[in-house]
N, CA, C and O atoms as CSV, one atom per row, in Angstrom:
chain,resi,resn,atom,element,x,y,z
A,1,UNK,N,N,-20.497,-11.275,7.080
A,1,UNK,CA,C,-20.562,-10.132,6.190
A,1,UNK,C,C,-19.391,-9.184,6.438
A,1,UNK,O,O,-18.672,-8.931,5.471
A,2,UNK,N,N,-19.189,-8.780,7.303
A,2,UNK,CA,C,-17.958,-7.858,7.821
A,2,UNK,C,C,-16.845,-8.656,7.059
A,2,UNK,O,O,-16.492,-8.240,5.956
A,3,UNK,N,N,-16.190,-9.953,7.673
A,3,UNK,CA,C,-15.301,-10.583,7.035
A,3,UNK,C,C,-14.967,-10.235,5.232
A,3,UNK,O,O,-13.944,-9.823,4.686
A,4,UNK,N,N,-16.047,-10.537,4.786
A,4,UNK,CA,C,-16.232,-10.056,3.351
A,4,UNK,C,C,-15.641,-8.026,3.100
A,4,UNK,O,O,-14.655,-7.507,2.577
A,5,UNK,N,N,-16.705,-7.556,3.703
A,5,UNK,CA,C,-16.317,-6.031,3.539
A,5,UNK,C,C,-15.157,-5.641,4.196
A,5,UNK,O,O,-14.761,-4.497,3.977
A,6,UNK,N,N,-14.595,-6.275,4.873
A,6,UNK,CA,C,-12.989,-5.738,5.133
A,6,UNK,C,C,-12.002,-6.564,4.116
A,6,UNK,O,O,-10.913,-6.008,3.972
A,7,UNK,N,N,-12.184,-7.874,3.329
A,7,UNK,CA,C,-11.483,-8.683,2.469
A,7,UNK,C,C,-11.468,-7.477,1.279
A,7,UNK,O,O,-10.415,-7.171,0.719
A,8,UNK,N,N,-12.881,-6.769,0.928
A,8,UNK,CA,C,-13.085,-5.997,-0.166
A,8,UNK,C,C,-12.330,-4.953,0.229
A,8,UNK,O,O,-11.588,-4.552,-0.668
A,9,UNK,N,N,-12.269,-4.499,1.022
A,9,UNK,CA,C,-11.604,-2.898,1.538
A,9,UNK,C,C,-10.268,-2.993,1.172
A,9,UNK,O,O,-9.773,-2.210,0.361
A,10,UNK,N,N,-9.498,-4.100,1.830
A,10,UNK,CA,C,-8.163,-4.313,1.447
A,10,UNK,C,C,-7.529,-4.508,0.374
A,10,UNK,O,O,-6.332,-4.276,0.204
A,11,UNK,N,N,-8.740,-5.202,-0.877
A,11,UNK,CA,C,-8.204,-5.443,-2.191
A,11,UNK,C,C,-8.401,-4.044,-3.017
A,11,UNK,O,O,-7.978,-3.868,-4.159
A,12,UNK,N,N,-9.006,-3.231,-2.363
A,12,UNK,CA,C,-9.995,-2.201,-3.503
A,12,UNK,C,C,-9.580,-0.392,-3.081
A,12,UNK,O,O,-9.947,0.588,-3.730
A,13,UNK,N,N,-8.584,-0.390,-1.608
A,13,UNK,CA,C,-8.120,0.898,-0.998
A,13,UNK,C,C,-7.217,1.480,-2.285
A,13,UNK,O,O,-6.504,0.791,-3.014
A,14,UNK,N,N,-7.394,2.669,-2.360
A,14,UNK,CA,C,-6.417,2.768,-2.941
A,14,UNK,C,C,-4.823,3.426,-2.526
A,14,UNK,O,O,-4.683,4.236,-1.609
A,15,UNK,N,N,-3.908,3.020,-3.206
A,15,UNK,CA,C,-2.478,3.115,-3.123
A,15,UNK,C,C,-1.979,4.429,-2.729
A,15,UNK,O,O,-2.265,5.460,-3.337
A,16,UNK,N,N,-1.444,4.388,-1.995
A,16,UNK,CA,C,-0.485,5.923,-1.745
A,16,UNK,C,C,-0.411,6.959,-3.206
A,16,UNK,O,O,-0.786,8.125,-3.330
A,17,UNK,N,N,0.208,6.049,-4.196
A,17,UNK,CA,C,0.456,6.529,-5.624
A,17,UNK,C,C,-0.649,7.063,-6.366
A,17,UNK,O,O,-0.506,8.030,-7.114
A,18,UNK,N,N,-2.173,6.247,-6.127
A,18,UNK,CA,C,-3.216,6.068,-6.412
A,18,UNK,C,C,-3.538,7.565,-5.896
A,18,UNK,O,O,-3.675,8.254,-6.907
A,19,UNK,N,N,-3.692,8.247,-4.886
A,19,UNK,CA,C,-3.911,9.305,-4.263
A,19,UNK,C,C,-3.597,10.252,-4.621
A,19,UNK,O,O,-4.511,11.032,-4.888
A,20,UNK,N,N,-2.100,10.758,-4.844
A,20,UNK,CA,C,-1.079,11.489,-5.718
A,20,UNK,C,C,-1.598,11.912,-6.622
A,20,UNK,O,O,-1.860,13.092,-6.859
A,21,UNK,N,N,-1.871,10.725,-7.417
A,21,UNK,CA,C,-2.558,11.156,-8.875
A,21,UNK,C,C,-4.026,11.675,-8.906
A,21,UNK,O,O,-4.552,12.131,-9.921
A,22,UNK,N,N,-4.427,11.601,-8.109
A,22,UNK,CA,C,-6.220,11.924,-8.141
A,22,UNK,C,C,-5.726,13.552,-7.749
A,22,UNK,O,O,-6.132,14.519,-8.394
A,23,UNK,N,N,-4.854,13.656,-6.670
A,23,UNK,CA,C,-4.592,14.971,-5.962
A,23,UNK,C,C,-4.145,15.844,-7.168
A,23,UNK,O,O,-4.795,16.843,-7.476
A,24,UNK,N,N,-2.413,15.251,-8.227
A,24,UNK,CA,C,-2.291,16.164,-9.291
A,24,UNK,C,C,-3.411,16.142,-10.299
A,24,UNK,O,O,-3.467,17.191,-10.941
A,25,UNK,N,N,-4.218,15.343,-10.584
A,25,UNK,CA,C,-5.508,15.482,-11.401
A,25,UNK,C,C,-6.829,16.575,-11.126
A,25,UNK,O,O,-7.208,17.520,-11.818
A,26,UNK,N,N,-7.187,16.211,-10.248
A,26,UNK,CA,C,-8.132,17.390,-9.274
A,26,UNK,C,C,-7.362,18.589,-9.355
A,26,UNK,O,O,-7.748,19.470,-10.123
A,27,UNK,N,N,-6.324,18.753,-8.670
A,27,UNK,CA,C,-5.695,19.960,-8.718
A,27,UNK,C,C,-6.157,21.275,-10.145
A,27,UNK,O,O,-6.854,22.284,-10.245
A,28,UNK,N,N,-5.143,20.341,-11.126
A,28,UNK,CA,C,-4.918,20.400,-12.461
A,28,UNK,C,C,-6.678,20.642,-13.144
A,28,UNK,O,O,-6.800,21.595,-13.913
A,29,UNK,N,N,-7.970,19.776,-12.841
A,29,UNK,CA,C,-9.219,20.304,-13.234
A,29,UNK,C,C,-9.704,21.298,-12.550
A,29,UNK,O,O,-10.497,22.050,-13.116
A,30,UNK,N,N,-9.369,21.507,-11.289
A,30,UNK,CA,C,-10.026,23.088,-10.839
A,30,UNK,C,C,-9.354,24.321,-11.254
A,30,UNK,O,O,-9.890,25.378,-11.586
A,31,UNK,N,N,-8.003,24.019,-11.186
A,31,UNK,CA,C,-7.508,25.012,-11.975
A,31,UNK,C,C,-7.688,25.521,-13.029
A,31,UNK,O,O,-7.742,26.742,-13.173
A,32,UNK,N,N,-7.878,24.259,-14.428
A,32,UNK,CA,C,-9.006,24.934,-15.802
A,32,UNK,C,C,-9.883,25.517,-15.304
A,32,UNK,O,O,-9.933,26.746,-15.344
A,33,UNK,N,N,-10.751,24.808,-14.738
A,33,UNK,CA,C,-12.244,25.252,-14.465
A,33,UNK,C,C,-12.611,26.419,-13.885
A,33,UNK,O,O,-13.629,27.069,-14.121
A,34,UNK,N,N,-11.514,26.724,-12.914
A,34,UNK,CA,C,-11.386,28.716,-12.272
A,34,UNK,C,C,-10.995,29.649,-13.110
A,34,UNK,O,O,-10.915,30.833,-12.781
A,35,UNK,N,N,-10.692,29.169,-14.368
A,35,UNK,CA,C,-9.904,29.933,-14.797
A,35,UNK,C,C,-10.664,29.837,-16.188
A,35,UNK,O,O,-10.160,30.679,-16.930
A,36,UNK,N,N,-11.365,29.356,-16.635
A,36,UNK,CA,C,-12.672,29.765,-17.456
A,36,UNK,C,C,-13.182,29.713,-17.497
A,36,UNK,O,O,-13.761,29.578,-18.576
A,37,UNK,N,N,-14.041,29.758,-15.766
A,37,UNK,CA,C,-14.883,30.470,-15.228
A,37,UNK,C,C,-14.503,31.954,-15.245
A,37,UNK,O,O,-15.325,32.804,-15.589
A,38,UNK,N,N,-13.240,32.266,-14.868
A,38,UNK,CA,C,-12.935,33.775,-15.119
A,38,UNK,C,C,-13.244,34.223,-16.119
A,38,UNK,O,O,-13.992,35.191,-16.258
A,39,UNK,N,N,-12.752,33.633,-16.931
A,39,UNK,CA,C,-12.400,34.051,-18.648
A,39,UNK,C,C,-13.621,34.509,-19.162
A,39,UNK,O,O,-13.783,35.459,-19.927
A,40,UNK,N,N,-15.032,33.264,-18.367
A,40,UNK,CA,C,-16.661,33.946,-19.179
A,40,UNK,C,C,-16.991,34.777,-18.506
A,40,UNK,O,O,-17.859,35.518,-18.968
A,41,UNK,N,N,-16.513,35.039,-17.214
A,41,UNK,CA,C,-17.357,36.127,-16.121
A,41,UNK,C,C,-18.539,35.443,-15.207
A,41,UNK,O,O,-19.424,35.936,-14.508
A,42,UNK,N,N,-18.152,34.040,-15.528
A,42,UNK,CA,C,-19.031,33.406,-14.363
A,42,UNK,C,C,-18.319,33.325,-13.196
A,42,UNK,O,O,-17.130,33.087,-12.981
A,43,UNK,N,N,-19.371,33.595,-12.386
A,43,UNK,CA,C,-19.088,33.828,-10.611
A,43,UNK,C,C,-19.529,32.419,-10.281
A,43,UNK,O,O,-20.701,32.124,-10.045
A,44,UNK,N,N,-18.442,31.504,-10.279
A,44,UNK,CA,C,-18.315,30.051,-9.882
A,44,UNK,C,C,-17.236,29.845,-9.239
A,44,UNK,O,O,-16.261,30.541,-9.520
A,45,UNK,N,N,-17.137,28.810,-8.187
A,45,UNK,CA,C,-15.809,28.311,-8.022
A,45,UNK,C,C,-15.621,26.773,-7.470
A,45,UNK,O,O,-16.095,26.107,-6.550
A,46,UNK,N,N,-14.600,26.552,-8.612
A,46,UNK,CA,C,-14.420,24.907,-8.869
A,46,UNK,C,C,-14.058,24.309,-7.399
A,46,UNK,O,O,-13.284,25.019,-6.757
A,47,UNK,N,N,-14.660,22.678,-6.539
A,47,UNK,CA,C,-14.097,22.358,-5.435
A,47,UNK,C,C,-14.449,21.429,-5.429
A,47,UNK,O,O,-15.592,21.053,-5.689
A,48,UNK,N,N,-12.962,20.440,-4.935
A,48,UNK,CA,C,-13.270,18.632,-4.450
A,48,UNK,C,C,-13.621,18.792,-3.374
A,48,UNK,O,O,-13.164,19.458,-2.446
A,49,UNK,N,N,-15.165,17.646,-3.563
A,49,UNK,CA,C,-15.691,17.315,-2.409
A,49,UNK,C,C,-15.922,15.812,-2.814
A,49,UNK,O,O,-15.549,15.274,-3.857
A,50,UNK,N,N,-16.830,15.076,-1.448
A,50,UNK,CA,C,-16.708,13.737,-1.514
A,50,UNK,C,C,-15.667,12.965,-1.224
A,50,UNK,O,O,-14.738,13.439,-0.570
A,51,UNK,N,N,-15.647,11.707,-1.640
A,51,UNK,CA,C,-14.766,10.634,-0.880
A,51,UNK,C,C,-13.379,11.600,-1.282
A,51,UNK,O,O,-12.552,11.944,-0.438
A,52,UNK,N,N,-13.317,11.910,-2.540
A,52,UNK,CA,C,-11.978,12.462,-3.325
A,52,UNK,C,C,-11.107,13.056,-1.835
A,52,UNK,O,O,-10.128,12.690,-1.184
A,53,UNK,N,N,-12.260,14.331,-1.761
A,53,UNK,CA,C,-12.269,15.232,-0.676
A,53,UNK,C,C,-11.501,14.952,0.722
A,53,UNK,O,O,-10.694,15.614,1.375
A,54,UNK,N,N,-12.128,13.627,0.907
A,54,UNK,CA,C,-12.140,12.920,2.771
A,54,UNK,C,C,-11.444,12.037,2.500
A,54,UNK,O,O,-11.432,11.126,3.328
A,55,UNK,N,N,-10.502,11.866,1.186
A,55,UNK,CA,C,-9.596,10.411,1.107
A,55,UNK,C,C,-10.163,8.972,1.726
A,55,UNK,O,O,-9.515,8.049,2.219
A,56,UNK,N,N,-11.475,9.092,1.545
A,56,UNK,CA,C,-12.339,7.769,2.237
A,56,UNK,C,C,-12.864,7.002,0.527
A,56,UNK,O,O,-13.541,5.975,0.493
């Protein structure tokens, strides 16, 4: 079983590049999202969490 889940890990990690883009993406949605949250006067604030978060 291990054999298998490290074969999967290696085909399925994602890419340096792969990362980048999640990072300018995320970025880029909390930034809308703080910012009309401002706009209605909701007391919210947008944040990556999860794997995104822990690059896992």
């Amino acid at each position: 079983m291990d054999k298998i889940l490290k074969s999967i890990l290696k085909r399925e990690k994602p890419t340096p590049a792969d990362g980048e883009r999640l990072d300018r993406v995320a970025t880029e949605l909390i930034n809308r999202t703080n910012a009309a949250c401002s706009k209605l006067g909701v007391e919210a604030k947008a944040m990556l969490v999860g794997s995104a978060a822990r690059n896992t």
